[in-house]
Steps between C-alpha positions, in 0.01 A plus 500: 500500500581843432518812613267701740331819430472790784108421484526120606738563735337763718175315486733177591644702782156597618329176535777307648506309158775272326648594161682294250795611331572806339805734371410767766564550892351163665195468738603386845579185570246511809183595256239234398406347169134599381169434516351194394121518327396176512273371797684165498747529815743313325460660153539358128676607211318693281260608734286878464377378141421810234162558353515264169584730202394451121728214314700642260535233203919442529563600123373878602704526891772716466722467811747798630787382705684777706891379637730643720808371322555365168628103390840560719312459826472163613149648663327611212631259207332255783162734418581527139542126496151455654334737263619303212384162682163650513480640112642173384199322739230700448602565133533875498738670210788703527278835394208430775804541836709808481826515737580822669886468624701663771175717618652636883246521787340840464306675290629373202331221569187644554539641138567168409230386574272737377697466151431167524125547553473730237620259251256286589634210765220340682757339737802716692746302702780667640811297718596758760364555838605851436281533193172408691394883638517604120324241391265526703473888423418372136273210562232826662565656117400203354239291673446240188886435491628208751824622704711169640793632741681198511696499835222768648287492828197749473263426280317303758435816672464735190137616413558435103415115392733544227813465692640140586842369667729206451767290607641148549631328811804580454571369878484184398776478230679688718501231776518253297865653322573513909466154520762493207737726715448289764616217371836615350559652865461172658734331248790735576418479888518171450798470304634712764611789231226718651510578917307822527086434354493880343283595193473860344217645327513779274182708499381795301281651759378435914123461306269200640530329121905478559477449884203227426721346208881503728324320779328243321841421331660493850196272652611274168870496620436467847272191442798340404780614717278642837821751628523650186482906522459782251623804411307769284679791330288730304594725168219697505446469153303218293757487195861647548729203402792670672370539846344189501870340449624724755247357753592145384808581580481691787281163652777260370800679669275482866531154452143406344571202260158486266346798382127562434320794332209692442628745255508495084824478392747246437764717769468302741543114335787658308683607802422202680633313214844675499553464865488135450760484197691696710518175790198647730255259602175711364203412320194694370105471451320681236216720472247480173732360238755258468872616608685165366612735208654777728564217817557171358699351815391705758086503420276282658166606348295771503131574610298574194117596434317389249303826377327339250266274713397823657468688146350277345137483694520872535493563169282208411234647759487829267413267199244233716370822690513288822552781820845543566647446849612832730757317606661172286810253655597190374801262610626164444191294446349756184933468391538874557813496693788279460902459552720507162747181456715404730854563455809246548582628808189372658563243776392128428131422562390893437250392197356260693431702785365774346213246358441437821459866620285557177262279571460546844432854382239395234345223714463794840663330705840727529425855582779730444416803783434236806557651759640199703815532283558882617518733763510883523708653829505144567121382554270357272258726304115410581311836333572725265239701492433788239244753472196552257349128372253683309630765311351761748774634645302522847651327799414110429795263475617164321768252583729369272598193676258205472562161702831590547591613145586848378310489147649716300381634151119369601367893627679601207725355225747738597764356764439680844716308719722751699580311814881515535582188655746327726840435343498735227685866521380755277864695439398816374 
């Protein structure tokens, strides 16, 4: 997610609520994620359905797509990728989706979209948090056009039924390219060639989507090597190649020996890669593509979404006319998120172990955010209550733990789990 606008963030800072990342100054890390709609305590995906709109027969939807970045990003070729996926699925020509690159998080994107309107889209997705304010400034312009903020969390609560969110679980590749950590840190503990259980993360910003994403991947470690701890150093940016290498390496010289991230660049594989030609035990885990052609020794995987199972019944809900969700989140069992290959590195026995974690995922039975498997100031975590269930903003309250579970992305698709736990230091 991307970066948040002065208007979100004082209304964030006046209800107490959680945001999700962004290229601006951060909410703090004591503020709680939104309001959920629904009147199901424990929520669904998808819930706060749309008032059904007119199908639009596919050979006359024209689809605008607004991106922060261009093909270089590792975040939004993931988007562009998904886009395609859905054209090629839902049989849509080149002519009927037009791309808008590189479009920064202010009010050029807000003229974006009203360009985009104007030439007649009957869809608007845009990949940024940071782009959601303006689009929603243009979805009140044009009530017949359909504004998806992909990586938002207020249309729930806006007035206009034109306005929709999305995002996939990306908690759960994220633990499950933990579990992949995990087990290359128990095969050099075991081998002896590791002593000291320390992990790095680089992260773009303190948001709930990259605190939500670095714990899950450190729940994923730890449920293979329990004294494992974590170490979090921020760049403050979502795609600066050079600062991301500096954190790598900044993490590597305080002795952490595999290196996550939540950032878009290949800086941070490539450094970890050159620390271990250079003899230092170091190895590295991917965000959204690949990094075997920038890592080929040193990368383990990467978490990945699959846009294109989330694109794909968004878009084919403008052509069917079925209501479109407020909120829509996918994971593993609709194939939305996933881990890339696994590199040579990988310790013996990692494939087969992360079928197991897979299916325990699909099947229910594994839930990543359990809190028996984490503490916070060193107790367990039995509420986590926020305010505003029904979109009211007056005084009533929901709880985001359920039996025990945090459920994350179910009051909205966007991650709002902002609970700094027990064993991991945020540096900066």
């Amino acid at each position: 997610m991307r970066k948040l606008s002065a208007l979100l963030l004082s209304l964030a800072m006046v209800l107490s609520l959680a945001a999700c990342s962004s290229q601006t100054q951060p909410p703090a890390a004591t503020s709680k994620p939104p309001a959920t709609t629904g009147t199901d305590p424990a929520g669904t995906p998808g819930q706060g359905e749309r008032t059904a709109r007119d199908p639009i027969p596919a050979e006359n939807l024209k689809v605008g797509v607004i991106l922060v970045h261009d093909e270089n990003s590792g975040y939004d070729m993931a988007h562009i990728e998904g886009i395609r996926s859905a054209m090629s699925a839902l049989n849509l020509k080149e002519n009927q989706v037009v791309f808008k690159y590189n479009i920064p998080e202010d009010e050029t994107c807000y003229d974006t979209a009203v360009d985009l309107a104007e030439q007649g889209c009957q869809l608007i997705i845009s990949d940024s948090y940071g782009h959601q304010s303006h689009m929603m400034a243009a979805a009140a312009e044009y009530p017949d056009v359909m504004f998806v903020a992909a990586t938002g969390d207020t249309a729930a609560l806006e007035p206009m039924t034109n306005v929709a969110n999305l995002f996939p679980y990306t908690f759960q590749s994220r633990y499950v390219s933990g579990v992949v950590a995990g087990m290359k840190l128990k095969e050099l503990m075991d081998a002896g060639t590791v002593t000291d259980p320390h992990i790095g993360y680089v992260g773009a910003y303190p948001y709930a989507e990259v605190v939500s994403g670095y714990t899950a991947f450190f729940l994923g470690i730890r449920s293979i090597v329990p004294e494992a701890y974590m170490d979090v150093q921020y760049t403050n940016s979502w795609y600066d190649p050079v600062a991301e290498a500096e954190a790598a390496n900044s993490l590597m010289s305080k002795g952490c020996v595999i290196i996550g991230q939540h950032a878009d660049s290949t800086g941070a594989p490539s450094a970890v890669q050159a620390a271990l030609d250079s003899g230092k035990v170091a190895y590295s885990v991917g965000y959204n593509i690949d990094m075997l052609s920038v890592a080929p020794k040193a990368a383990l995987t990467s978490a990945q979404n699959n846009w294109g199972a989330l694109y794909t019944p968004t878009i084919k809900r403008m052509i069917t006319g079925e209501a479109m969700p407020a909120d829509f989140s996918i994971g593993y069992t609709d194939d939305a998120v996933m881990i890339s290959k696994l590199g040579e590195s990988c310790a013996p026995g990692t494939a087969e172990k992360v079928a197991e974690v897979v299916a325990a995922l699909k099947a229910g039975t594994l839930e990543v955010f359990d809190t028996d498997n984490f503490t916070v100031n060193g107790a367990k975590v039995t509420s986590y209550p926020w305010l505003d269930t029904d979109g009211d903003f007056v005084g009533d309250s929901g709880e985001a733990i359920i039996d025990g579970v945090f459920k994350e992305s179910v009051f909205r698709s966007a991650p709002y789990f902002a609970l700094r736990i027990d064993g991991i230091t945020e540096l900066n």
